[in-house]
ROVEXPA-177968 format. One record per residue: x negated, y, z negated of N, C-alpha, C in turn; residue number from 0. Coordinates in nm, 3 decimals. Layout:
<nodes>
((X,Y,Z),(X,Y,Z),(X,Y,Z),NUM)
...
</nodes>
This chain:
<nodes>
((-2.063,0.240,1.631),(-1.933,0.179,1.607),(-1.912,0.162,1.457),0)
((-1.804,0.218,1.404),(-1.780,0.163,1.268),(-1.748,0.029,1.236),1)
((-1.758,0.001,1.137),(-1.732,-0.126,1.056),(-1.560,-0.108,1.071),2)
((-1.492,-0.245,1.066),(-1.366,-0.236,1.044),(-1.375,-0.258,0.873),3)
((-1.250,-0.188,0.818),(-1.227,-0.195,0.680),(-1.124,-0.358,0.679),4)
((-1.183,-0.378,0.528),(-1.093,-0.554,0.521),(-0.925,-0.520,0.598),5)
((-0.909,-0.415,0.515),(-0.736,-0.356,0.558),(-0.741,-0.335,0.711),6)
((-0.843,-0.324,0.768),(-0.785,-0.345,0.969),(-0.791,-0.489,0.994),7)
((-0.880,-0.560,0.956),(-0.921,-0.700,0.892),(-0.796,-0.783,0.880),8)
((-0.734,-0.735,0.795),(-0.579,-0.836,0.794),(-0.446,-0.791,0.853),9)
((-0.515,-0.640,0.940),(-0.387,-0.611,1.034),(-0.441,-0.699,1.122),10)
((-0.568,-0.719,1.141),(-0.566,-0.791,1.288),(-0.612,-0.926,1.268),11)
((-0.506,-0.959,1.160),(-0.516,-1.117,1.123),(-0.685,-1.237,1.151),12)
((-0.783,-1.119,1.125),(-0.918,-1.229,1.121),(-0.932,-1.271,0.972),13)
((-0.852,-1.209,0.898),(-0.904,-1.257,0.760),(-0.721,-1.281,0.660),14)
((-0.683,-1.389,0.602),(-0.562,-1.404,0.569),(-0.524,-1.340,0.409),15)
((-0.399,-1.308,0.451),(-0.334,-1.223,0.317),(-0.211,-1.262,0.310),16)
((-0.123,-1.251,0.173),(-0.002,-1.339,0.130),(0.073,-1.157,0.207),17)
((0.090,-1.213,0.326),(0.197,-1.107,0.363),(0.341,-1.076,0.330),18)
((0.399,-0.980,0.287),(0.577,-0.984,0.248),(0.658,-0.933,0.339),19)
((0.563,-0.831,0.473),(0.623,-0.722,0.563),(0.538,-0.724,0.643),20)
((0.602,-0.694,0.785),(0.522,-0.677,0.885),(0.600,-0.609,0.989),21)
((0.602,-0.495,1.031),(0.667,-0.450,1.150),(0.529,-0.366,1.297),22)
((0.575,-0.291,1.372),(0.550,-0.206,1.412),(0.436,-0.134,1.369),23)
((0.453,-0.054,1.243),(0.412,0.058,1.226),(0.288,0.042,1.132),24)
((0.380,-0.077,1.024),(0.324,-0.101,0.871),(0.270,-0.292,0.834),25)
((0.209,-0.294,0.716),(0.199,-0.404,0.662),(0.204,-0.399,0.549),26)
((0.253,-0.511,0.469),(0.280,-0.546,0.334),(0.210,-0.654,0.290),27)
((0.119,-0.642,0.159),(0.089,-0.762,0.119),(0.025,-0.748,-0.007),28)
((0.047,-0.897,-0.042),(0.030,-0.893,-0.212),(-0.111,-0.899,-0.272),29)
((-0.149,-0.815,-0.361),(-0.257,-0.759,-0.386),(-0.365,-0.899,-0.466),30)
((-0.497,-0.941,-0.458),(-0.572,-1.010,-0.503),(-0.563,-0.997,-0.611),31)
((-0.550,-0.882,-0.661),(-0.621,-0.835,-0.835),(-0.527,-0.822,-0.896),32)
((-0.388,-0.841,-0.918),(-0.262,-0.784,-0.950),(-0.256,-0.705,-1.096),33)
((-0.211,-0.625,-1.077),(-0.189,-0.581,-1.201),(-0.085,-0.556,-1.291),34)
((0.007,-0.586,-1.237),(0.189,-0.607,-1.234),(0.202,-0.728,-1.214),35)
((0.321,-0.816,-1.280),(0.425,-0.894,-1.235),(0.397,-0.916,-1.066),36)
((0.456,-0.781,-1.032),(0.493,-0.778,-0.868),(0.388,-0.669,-0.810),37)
((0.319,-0.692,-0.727),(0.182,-0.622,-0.739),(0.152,-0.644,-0.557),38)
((0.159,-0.559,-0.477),(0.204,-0.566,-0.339),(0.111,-0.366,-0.268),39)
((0.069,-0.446,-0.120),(0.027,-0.297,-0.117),(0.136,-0.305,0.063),40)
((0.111,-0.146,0.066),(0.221,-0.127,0.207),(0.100,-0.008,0.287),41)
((0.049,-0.076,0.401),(-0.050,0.008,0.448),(0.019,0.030,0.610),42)
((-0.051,0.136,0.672),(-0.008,0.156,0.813),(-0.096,0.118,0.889),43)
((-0.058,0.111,0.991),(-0.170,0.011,1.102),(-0.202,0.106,1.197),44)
((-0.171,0.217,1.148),(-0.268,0.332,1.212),(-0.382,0.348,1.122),45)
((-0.531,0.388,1.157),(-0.597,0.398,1.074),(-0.655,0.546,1.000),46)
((-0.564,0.550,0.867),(-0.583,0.653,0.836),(-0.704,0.650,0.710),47)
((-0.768,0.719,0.669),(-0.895,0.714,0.572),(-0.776,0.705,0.456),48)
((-0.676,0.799,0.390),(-0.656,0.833,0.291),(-0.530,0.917,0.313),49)
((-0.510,0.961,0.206),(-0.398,1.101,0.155),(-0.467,1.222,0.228),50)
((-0.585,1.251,0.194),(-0.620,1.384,0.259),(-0.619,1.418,0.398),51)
((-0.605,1.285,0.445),(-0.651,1.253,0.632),(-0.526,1.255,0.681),52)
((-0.418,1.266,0.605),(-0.225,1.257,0.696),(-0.246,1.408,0.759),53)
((-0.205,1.397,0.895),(-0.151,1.476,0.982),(-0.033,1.533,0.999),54)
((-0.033,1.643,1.047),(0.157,1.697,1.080),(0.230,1.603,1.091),55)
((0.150,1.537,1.238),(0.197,1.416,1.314),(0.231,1.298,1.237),56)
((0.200,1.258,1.109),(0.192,1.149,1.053),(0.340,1.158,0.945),57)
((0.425,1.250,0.962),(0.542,1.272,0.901),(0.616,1.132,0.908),58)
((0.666,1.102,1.048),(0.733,1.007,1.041),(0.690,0.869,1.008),59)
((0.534,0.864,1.028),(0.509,0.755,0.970),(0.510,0.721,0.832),60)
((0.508,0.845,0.721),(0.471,0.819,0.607),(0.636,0.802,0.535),61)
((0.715,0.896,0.622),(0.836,0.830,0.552),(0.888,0.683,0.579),62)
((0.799,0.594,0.708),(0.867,0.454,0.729),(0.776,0.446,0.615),63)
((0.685,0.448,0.594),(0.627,0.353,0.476),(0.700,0.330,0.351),64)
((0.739,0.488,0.292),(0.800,0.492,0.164),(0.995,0.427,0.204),65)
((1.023,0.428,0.289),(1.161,0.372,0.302),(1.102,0.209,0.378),66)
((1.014,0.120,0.369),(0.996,-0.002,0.372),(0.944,-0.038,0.206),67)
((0.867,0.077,0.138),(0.837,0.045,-0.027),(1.027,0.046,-0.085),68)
((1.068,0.115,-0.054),(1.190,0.096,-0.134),(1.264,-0.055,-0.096),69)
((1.226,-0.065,0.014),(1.326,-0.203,0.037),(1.273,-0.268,0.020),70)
((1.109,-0.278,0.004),(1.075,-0.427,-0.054),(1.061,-0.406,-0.231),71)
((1.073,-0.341,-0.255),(1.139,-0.303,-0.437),(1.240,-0.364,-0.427),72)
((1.339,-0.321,-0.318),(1.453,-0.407,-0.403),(1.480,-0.539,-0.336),73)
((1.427,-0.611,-0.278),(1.389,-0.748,-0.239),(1.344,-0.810,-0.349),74)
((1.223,-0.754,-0.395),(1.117,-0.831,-0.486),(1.166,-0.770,-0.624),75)
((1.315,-0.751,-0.626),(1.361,-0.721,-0.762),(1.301,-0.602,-0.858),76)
((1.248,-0.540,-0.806),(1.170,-0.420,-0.945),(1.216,-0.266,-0.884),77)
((1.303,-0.291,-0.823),(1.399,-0.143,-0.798),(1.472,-0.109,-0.940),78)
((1.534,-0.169,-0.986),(1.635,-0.134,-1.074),(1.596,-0.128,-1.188),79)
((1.500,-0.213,-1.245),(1.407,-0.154,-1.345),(1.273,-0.063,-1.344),80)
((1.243,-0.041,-1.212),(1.152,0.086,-1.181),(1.031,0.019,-1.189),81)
((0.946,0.099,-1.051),(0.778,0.056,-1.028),(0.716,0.178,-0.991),82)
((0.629,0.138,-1.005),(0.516,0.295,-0.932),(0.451,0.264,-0.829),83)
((0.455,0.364,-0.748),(0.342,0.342,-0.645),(0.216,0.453,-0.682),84)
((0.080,0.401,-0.646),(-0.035,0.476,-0.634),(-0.043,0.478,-0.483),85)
((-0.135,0.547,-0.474),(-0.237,0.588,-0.376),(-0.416,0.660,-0.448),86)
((-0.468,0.591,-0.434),(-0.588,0.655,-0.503),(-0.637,0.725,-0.385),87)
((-0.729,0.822,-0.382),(-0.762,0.928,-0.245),(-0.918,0.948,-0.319),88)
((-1.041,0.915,-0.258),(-1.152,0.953,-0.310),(-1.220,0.866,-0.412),89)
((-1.328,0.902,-0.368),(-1.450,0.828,-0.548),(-1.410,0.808,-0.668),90)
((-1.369,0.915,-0.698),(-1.318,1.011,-0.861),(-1.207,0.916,-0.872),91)
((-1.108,0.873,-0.775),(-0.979,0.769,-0.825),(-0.969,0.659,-0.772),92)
((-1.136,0.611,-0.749),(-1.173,0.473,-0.743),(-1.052,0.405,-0.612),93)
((-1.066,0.543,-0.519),(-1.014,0.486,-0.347),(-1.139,0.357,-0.314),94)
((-1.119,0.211,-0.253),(-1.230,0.122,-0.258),(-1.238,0.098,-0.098),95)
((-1.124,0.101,-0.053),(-1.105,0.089,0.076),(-1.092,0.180,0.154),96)
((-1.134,0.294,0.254),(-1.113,0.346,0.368),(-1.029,0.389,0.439),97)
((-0.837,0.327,0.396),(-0.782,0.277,0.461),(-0.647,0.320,0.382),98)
((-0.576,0.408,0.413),(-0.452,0.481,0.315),(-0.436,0.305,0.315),99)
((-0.337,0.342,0.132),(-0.259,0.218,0.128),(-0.201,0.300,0.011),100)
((-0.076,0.211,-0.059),(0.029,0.270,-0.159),(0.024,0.106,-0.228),101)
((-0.017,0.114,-0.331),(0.031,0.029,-0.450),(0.133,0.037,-0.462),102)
((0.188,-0.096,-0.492),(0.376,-0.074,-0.521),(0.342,-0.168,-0.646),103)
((0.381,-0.147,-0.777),(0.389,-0.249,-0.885),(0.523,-0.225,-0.971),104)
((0.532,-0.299,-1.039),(0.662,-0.339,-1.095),(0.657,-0.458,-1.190),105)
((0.751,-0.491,-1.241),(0.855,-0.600,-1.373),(0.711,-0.578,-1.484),106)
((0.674,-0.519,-1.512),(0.619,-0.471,-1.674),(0.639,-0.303,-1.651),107)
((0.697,-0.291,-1.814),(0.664,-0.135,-1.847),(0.513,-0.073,-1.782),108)
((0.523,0.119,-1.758),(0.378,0.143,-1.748),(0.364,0.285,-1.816),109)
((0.312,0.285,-1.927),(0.273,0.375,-2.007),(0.200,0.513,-1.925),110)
((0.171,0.645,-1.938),(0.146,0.780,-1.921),(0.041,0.812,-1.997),111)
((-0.110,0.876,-1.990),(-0.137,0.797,-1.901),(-0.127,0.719,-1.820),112)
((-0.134,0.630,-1.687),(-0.217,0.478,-1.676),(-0.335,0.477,-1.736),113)
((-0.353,0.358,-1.720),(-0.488,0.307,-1.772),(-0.505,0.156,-1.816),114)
</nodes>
């Protein structure tokens, strides 16, 4: 049996997180370590490893995700002055968790690099 990752962990509410979203499909919640102003992750409660692990099948889910990131951008105000989302995928971009998720950050500039 695998280990559950923290991120199934606070879908299935044994461990608590400052939630912003919750439907069906997805969860929203604001990140421990922030690194932004507004610093929020949007994961699916299907359990996917990563970016490399999306399926054909996983089309419609990945567009609810990115059309629930836009609306909680512009809820949490950092639509109109612009945020980024990550996804880190792997070792090499310091993926920590198991568990696709999308960084959503916002209200500070972010320089090109990151870093």
């Amino acid at each position: 049996m695998t280990e559950k990752t923290i991120f199934k962990k606070i879908i299935d509410k044994e461990i608590p997180a400052k939630i912003v979203y919750e439907d069906d499909l997805c969860l929203a919640f604001y990140d421990v370590m922030p690194q932004a102003p507004v610093h929020f992750l949007v994961i699916p409660k299907k359990e996917i490893a990563s970016v490399s692990d999306i399926g054909p099948e996983d089309g419609e889910l990945i567009g609810h995700l990115f059309a629930v990131i836009g609306k909680l951008a512009a809820q949490l105000g950092i639509a109109e002055e612009g945020y980024r989302v990550v996804s880190n995928c792997g070792v090499n971009a310091c993926q920590t968790v198991k568990h696709l998720h999308f960084h959503v950050m916002g209200g500070r500039p972010f320089g090109w690099p990151p870093g």
